[in-house]
N, C-alpha and C positions, 0 to 999 in steps of 0.2 A: 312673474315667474318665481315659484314658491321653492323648488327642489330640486335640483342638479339628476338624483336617480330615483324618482318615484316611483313609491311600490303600493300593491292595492292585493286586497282582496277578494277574489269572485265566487260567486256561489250557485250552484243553481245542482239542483234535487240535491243528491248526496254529495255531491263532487265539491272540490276544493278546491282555488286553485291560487297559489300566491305569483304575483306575477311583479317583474322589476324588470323597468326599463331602463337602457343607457344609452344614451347618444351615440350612436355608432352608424355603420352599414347598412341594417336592414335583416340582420342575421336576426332568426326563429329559433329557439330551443326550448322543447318540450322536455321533462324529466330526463337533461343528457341526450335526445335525439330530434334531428332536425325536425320541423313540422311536416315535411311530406312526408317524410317515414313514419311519424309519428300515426297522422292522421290518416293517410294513403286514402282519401278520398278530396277532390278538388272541393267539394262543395261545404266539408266540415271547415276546411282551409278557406275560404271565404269568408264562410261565417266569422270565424277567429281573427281575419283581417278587417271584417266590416268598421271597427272603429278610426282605424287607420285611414281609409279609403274616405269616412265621410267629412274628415278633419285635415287631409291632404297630408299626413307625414309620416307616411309608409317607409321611407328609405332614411327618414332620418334616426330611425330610432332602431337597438339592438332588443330586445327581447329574451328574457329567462323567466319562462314557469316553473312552479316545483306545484302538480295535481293528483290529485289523489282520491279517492272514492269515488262512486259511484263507476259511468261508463263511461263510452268516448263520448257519446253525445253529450252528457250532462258536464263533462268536463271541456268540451266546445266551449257549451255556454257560459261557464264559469270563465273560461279565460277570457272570452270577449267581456266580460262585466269586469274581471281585472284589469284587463287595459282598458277600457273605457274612465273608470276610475283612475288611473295612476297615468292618462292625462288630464284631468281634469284638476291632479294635486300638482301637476306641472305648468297648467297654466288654465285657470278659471275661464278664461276666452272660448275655450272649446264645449262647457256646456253645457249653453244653450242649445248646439249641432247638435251632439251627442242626444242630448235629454229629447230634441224631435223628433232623432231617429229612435228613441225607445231604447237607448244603447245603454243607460245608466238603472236602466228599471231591472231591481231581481225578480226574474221568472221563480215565483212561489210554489208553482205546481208539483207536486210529489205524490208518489205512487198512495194511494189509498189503502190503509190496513185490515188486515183480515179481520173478520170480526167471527167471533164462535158461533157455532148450531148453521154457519156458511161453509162452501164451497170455496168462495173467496173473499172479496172487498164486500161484493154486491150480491154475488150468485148465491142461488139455493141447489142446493141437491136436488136430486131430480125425484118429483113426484109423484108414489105408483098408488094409484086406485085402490087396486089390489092388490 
């Protein structure tokens, strides 16, 4: 056991998300507001607890993000790759768990850039005969 209050950082598209754990209750806070408020959807709140849930220490740990960029979803995934990290700097035990479930791997994917003489990423303007 490496760190009394491990903190880590997550990433994923734009989003940021610095996350510190402390030994407490089980209390969530997102930028100052609970996680159901935060999130107000059960299934972002999953995601965000998935780490917890596969490592069994949901209730031992207090929880403070501070995220930023991107959307709610890309900042979901940031925070679960924050906590998945900052237990991992708490106790190396956890992962191999973590690393099966995929919990440790940055989701790289980001929106594709517009590119000129396009419509978008990919799209062309629409093409007239005549």
């Amino acid at each position: 056991m490496a760190n009394q209050t491990p903190r880590a950082t997550g990433r994923r598209k734009t989003a940021i998300a610095q996350v510190v754990l402390k030994p407490g209750t089980g209390k969530r806070i997102v930028n100052g507001r609970e996680f159901k408020e935060y999130f107000r959807n059960e299934i972002r709140e999953m995601i965000a607890e998935q780490p917890f849930v596969v490592t069994g220490t949901g209730k031992d740990w207090d929880v403070i993000v501070s995220a930023n960029g991107g959307g709610i979803s890309g900042q979901v995934g940031a925070i679960r790759l924050g906590i998945s990290r900052s237990l991992v700097a708490f106790n190396e035990e956890f992962r191999p768990v973590l690393r099966e479930h995929g919990l440790l791997t940055r989701d790289s994917r980001a929106v594709e850039r517009k590119k000129y003489g396009k419509a978008g990423a990919r799209r062309s303007f629409q093409f007239s005969k005549r």
